[in-house]
Backbone as CSV, one residue per row, in Angstrom:
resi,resn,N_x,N_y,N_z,CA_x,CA_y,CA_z,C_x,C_y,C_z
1,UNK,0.810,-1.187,0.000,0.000,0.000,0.000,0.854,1.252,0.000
2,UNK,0.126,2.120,0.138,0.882,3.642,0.049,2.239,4.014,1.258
3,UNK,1.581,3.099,2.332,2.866,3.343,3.551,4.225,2.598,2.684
4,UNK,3.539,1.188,2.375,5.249,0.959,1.895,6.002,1.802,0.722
5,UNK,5.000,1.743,-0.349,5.491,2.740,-1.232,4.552,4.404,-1.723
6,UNK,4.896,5.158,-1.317,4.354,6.099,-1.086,4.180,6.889,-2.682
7,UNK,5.798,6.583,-3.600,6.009,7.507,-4.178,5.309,6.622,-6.037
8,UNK,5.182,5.206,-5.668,4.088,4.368,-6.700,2.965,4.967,-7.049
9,UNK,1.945,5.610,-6.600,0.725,6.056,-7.268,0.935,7.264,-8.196
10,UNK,2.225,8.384,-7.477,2.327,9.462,-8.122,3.308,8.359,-9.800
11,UNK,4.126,7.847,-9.379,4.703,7.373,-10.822,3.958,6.552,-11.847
12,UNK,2.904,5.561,-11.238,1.746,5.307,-11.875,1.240,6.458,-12.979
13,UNK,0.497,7.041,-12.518,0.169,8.344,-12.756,0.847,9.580,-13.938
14,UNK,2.353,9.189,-13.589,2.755,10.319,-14.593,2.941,9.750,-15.756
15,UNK,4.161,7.828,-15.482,3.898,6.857,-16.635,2.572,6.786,-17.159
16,UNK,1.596,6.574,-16.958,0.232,6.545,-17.212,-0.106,7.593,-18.158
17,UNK,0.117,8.828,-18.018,0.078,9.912,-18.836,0.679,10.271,-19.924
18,UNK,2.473,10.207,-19.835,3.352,9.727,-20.692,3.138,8.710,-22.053
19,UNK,2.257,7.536,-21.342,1.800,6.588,-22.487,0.696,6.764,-23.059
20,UNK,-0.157,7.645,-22.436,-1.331,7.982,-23.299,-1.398,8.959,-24.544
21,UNK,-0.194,9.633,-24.320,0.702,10.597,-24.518,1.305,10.265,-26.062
22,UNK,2.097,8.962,-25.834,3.149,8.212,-26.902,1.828,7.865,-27.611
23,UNK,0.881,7.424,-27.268,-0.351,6.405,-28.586,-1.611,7.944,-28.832
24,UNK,-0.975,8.126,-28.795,-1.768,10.036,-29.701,-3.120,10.277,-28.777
25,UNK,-3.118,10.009,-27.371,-4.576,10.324,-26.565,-4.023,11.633,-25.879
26,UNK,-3.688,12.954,-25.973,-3.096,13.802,-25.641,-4.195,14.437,-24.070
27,UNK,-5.628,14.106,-24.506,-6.894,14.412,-23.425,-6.481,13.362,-22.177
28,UNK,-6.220,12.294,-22.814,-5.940,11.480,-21.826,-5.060,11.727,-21.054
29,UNK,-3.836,11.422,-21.484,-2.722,12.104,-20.903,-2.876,12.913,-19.699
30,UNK,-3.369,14.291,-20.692,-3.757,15.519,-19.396,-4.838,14.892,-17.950
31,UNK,-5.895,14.211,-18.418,-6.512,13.575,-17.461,-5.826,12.547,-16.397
32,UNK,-4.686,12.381,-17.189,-3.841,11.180,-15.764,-3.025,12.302,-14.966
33,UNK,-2.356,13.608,-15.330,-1.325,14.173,-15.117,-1.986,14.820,-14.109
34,UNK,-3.340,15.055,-13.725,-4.455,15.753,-12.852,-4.377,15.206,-11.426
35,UNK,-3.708,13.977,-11.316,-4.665,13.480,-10.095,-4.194,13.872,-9.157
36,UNK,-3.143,14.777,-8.868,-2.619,15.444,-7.421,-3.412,16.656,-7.446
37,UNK,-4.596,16.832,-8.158,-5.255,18.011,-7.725,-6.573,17.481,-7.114
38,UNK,-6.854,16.034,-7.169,-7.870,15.373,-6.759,-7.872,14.791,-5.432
39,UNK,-7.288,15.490,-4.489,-7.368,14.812,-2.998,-8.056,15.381,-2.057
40,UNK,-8.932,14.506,-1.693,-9.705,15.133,-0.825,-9.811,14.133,0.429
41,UNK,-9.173,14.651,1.812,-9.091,14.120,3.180,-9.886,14.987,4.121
42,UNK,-10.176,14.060,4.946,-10.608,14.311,6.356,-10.780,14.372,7.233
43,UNK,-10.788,14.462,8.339,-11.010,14.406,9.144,-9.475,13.638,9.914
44,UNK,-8.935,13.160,10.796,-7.425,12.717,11.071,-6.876,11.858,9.905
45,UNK,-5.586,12.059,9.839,-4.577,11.783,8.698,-3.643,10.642,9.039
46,UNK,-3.849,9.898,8.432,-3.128,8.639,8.918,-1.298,9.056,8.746
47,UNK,-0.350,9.006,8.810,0.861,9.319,8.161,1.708,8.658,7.034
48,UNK,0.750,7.636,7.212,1.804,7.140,5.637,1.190,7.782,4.587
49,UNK,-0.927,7.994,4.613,-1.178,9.413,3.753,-0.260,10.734,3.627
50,UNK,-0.147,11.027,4.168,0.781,12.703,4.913,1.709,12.402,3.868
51,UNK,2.934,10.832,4.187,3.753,11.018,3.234,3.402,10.782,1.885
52,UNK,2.291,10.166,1.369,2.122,9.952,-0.077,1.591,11.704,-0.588
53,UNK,0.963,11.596,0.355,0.161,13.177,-0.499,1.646,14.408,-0.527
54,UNK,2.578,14.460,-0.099,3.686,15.015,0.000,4.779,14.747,-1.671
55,UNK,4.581,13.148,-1.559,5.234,12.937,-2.492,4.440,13.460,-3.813
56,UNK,3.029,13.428,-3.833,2.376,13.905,-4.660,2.149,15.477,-5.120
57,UNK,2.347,16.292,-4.139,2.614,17.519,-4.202,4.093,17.643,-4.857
58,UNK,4.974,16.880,-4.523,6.204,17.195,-5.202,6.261,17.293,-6.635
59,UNK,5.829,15.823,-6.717,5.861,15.199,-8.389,4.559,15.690,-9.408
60,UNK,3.466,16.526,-8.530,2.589,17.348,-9.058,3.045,18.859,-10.005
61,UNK,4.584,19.379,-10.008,4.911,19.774,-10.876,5.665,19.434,-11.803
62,UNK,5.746,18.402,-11.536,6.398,17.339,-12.616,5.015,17.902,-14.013
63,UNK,4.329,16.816,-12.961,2.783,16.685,-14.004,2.495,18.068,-14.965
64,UNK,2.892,19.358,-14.075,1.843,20.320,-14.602,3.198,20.893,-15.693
65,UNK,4.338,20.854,-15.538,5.249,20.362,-17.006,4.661,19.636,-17.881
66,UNK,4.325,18.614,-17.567,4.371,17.427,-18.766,2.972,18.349,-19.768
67,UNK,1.406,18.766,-18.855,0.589,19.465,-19.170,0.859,20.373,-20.150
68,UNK,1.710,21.340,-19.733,2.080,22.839,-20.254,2.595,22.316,-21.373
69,UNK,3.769,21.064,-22.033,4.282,20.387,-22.865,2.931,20.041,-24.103
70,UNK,2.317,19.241,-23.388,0.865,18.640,-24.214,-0.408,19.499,-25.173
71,UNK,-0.322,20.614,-24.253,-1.868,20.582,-24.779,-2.193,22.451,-25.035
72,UNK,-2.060,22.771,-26.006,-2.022,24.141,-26.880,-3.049,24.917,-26.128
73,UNK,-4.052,24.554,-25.386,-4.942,25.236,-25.266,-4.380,26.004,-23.920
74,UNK,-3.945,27.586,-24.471,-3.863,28.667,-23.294,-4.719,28.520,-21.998
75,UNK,-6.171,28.371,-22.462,-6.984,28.651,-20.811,-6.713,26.997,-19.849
76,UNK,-6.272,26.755,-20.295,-5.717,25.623,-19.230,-4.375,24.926,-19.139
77,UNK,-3.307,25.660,-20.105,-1.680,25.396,-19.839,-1.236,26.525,-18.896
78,UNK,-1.712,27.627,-19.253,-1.611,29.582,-18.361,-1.726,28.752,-16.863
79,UNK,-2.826,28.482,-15.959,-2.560,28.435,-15.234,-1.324,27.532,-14.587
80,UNK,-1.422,26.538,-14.965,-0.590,25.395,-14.425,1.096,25.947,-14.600
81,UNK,1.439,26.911,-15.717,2.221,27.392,-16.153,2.838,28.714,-15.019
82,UNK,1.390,29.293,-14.447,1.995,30.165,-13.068,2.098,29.253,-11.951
83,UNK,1.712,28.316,-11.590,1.764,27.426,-10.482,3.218,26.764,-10.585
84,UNK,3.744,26.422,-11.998,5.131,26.510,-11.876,6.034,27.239,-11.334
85,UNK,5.773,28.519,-11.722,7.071,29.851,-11.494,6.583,30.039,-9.838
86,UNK,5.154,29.641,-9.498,5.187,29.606,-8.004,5.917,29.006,-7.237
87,UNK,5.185,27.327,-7.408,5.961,26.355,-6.694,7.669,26.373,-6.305
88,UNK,7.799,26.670,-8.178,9.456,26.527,-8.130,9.878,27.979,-8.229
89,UNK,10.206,28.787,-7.385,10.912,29.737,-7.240,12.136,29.747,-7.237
90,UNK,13.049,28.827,-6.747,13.991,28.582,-6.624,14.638,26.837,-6.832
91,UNK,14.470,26.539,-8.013,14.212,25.236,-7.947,15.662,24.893,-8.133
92,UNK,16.165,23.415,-7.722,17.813,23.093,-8.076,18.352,22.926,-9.440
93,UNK,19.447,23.591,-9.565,20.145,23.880,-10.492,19.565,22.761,-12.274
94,UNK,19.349,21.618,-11.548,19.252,20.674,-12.756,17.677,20.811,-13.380
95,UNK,17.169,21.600,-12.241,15.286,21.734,-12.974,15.580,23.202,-13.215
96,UNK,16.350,23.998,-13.182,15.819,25.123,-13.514,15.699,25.224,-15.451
97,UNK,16.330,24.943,-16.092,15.845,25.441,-17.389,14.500,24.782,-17.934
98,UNK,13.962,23.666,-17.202,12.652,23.342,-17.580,12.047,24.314,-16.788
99,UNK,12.169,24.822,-15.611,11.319,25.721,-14.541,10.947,27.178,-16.121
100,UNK,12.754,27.333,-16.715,12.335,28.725,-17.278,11.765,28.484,-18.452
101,UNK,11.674,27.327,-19.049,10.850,26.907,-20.351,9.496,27.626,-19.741
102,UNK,9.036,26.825,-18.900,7.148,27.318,-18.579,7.392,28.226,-18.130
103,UNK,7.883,29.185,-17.241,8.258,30.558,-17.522,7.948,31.422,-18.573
104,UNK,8.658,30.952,-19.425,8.933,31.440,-20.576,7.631,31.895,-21.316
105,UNK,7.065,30.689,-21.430,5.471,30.077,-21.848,4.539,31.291,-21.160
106,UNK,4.399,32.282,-20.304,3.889,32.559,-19.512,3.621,34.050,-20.329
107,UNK,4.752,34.779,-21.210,4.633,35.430,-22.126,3.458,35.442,-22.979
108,UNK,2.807,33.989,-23.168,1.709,34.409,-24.548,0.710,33.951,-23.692
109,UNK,0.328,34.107,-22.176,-0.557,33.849,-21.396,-1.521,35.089,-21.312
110,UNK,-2.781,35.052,-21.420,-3.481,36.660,-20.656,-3.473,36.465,-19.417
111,UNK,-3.272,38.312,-19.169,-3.145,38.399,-17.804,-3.942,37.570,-16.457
């Protein structure tokens, strides 16, 4: 389950997208790359949740890269595209030129 491997559902998930990706389902794709925006808890938190949903927040800008990569349509790459330059403000040396790609991207965004 998630306690032993915490960081399996988020890689599920992005492979999952990736391959929907490679066989021309580009909707699809975007629909797998979503699911760290789909959590909804309550009430006490078990901790091996705590750590999966953590790992999922991490690898959730993974996802919203792969997004911004996929799918032409401004009213839904724009945002995910500022949630980048949020998240990663300061991201390590080896992510930053993907950080300034969607950056970059942020130019033909409306305000």
């Amino acid at each position: 389950g998630l306690a032993d491997r915490p960081f399996t559902r988020s890689a599920l998930y992005l492979e999952r997208g990736a391959w929907y990706r490679e066989i021309g389902m580009p909707d699809s794709a975007v629909a797998s790359w979503l699911w760290h925006e789909n959590t909804d808890i309550e009430g006490t938190i078990p901790p091996y949740l705590v750590q999966a949903a953590e790992v999922d927040g991490a690898l959730g800008v993974h996802a919203r890269l792969r997004i911004i990569e996929t799918t032409p349509d401004a009213d839904f790459g724009c945002p995910r595209a500022r949630d980048v330059a949020r998240l990663w403000t300061e991201p390590d040396r080896a992510l930053r030129a993907v950080r300034d790609r969607a950056v970059a991207g942020l130019a033909d965004c409306p305000p």
